[in-house]
Chimera marker file (.cmm) of the C-alpha trace (Angstrom):
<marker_set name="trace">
<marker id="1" x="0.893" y="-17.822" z="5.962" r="1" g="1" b="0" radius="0.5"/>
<marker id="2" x="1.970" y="-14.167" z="6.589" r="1" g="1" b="0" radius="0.5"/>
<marker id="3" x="0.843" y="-13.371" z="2.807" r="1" g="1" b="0" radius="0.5"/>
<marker id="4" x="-3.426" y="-14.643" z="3.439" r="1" g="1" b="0" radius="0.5"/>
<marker id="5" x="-2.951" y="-12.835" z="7.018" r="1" g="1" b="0" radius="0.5"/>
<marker id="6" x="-2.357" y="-9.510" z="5.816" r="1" g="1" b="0" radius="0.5"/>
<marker id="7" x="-5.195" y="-10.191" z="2.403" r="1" g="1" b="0" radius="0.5"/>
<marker id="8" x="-7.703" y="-10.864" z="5.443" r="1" g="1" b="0" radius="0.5"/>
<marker id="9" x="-6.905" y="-7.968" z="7.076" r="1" g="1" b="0" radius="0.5"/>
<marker id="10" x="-7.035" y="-5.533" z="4.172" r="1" g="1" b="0" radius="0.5"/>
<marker id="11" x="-10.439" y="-6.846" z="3.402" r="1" g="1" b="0" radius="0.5"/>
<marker id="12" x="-11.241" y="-6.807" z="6.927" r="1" g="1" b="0" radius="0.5"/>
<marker id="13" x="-10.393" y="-2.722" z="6.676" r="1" g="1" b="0" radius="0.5"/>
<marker id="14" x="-12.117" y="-2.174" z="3.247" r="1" g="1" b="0" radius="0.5"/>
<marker id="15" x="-15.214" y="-3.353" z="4.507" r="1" g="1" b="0" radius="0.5"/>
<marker id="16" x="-14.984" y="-1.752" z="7.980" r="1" g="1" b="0" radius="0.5"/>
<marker id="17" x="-14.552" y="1.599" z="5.547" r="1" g="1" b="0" radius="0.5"/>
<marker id="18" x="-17.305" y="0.822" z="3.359" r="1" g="1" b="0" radius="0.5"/>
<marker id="19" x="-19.654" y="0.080" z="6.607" r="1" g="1" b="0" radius="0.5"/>
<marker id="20" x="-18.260" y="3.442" z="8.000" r="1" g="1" b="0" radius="0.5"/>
<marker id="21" x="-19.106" y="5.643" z="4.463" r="1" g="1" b="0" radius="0.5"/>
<marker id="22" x="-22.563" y="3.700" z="4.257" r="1" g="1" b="0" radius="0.5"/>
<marker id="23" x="-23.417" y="5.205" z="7.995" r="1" g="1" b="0" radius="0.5"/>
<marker id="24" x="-22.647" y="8.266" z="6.868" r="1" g="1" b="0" radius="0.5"/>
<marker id="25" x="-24.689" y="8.586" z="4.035" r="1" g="1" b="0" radius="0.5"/>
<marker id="26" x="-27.342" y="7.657" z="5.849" r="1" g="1" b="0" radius="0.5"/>
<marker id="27" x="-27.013" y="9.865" z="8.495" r="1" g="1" b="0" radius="0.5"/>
<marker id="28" x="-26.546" y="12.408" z="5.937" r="1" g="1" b="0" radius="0.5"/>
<marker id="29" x="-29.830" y="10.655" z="4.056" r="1" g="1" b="0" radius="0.5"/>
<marker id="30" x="-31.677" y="11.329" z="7.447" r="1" g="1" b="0" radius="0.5"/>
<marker id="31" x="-31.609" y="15.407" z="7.000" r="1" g="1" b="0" radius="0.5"/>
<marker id="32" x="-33.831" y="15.016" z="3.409" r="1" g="1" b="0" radius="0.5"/>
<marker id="33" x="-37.319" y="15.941" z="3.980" r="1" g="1" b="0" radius="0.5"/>
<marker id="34" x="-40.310" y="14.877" z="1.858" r="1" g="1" b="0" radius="0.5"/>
<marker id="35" x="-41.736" y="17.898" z="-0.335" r="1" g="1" b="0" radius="0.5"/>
<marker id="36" x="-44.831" y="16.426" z="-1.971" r="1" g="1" b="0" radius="0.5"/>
<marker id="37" x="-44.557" y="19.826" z="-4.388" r="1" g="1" b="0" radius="0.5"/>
<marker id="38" x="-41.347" y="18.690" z="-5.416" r="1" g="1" b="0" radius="0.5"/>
<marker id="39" x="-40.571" y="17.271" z="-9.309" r="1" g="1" b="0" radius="0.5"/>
<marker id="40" x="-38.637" y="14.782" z="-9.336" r="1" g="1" b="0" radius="0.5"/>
<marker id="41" x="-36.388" y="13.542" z="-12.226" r="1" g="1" b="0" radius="0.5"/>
<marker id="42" x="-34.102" y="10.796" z="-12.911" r="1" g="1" b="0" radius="0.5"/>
<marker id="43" x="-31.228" y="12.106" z="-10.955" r="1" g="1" b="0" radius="0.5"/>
<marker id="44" x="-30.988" y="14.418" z="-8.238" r="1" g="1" b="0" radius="0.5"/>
<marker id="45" x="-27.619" y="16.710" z="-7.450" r="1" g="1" b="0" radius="0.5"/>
<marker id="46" x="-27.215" y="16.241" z="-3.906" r="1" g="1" b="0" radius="0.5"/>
<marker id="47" x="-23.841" y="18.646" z="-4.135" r="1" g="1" b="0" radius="0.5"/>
<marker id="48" x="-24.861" y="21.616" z="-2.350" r="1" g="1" b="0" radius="0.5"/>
<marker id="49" x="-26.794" y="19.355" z="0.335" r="1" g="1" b="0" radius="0.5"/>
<marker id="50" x="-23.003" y="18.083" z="1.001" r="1" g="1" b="0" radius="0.5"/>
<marker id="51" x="-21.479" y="21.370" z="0.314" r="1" g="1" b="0" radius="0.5"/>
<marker id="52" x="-22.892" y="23.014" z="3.339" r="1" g="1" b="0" radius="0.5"/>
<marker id="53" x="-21.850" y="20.317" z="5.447" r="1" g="1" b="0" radius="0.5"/>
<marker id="54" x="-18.426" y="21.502" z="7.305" r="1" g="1" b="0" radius="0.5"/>
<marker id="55" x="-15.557" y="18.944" z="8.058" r="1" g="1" b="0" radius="0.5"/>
<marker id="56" x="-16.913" y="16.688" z="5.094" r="1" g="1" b="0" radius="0.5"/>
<marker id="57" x="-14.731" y="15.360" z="3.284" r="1" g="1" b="0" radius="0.5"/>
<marker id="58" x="-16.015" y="13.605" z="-0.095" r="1" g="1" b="0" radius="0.5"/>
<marker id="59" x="-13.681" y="11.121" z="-2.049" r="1" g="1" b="0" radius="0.5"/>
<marker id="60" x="-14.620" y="10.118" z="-5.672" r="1" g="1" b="0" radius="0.5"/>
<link id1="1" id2="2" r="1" g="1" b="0" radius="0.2"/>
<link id1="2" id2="3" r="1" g="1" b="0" radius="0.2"/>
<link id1="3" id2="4" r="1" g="1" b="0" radius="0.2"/>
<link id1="4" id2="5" r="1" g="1" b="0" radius="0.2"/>
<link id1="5" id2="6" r="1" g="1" b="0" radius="0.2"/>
<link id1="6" id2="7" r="1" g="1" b="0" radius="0.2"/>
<link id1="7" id2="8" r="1" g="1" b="0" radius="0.2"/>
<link id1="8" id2="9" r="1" g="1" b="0" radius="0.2"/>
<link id1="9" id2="10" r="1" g="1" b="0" radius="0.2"/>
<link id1="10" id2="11" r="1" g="1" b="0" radius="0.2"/>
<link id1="11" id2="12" r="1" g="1" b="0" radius="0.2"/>
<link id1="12" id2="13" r="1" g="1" b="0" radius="0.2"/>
<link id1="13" id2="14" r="1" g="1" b="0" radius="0.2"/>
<link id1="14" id2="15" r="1" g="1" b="0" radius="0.2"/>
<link id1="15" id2="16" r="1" g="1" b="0" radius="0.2"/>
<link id1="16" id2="17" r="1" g="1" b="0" radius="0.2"/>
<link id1="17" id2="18" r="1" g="1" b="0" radius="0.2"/>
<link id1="18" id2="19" r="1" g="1" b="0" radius="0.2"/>
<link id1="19" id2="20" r="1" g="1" b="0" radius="0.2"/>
<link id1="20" id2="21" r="1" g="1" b="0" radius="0.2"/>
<link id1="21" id2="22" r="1" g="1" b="0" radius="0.2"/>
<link id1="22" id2="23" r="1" g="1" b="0" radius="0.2"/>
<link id1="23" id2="24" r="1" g="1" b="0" radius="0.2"/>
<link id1="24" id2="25" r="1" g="1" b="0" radius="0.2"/>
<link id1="25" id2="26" r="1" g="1" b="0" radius="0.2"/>
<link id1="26" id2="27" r="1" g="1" b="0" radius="0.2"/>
<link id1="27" id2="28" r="1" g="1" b="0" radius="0.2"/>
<link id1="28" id2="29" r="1" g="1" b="0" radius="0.2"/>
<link id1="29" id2="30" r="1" g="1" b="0" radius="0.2"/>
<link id1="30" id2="31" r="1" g="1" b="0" radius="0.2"/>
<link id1="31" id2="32" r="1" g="1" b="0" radius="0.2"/>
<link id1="32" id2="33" r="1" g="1" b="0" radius="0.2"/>
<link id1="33" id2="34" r="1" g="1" b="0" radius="0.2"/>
<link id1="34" id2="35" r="1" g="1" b="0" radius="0.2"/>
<link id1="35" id2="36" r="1" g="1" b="0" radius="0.2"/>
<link id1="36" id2="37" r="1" g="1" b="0" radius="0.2"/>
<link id1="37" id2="38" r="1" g="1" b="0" radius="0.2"/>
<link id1="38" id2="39" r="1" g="1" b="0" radius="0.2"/>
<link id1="39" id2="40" r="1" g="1" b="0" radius="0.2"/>
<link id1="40" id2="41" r="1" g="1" b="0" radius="0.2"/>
<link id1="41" id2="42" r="1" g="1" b="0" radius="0.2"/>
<link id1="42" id2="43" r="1" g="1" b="0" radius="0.2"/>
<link id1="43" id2="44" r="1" g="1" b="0" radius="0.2"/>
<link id1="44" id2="45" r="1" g="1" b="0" radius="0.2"/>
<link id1="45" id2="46" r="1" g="1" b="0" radius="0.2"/>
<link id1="46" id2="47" r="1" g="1" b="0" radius="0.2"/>
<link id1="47" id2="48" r="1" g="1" b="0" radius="0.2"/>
<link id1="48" id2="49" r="1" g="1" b="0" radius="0.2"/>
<link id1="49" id2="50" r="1" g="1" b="0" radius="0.2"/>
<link id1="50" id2="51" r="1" g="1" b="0" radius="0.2"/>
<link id1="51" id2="52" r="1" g="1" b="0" radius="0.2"/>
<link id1="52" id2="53" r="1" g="1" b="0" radius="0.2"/>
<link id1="53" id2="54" r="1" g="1" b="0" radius="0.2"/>
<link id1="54" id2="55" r="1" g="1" b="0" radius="0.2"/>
<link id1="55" id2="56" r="1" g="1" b="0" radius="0.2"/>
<link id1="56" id2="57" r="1" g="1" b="0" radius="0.2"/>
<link id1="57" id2="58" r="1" g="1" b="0" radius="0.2"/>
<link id1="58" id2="59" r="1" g="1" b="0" radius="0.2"/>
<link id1="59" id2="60" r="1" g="1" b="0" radius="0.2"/>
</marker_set>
């Protein structure tokens, strides 16, 4: 069936553009640095980290 083709393939696609976005974050995970003198809270704003980064393109 055409119709179960073309469902296989655009789950085939999400998850070869999930796999892609998880590399990247990792790469981009990479750059952080330990600072033992650092507090830490709950949540941390990585927005400027990505800001500075050019040709990056984030989607919400």
């Amino acid at each position: 069936m055409p119709g179960l083709a073309s469902i296989a393939e655009a789950e085939r696609q999400a998850r070869a553009e999930k796999n892609a976005r998880l590399r990247d974050l990792r790469m981009h995970t990479s750059w952080l640095v330990l600072d033992p003198n650092a507090l830490f809270l709950d949540e941390i704003d990585c927005s400027a980290l990505f800001g500075e980064v050019p040709g990056l393109k984030i989607v919400g």
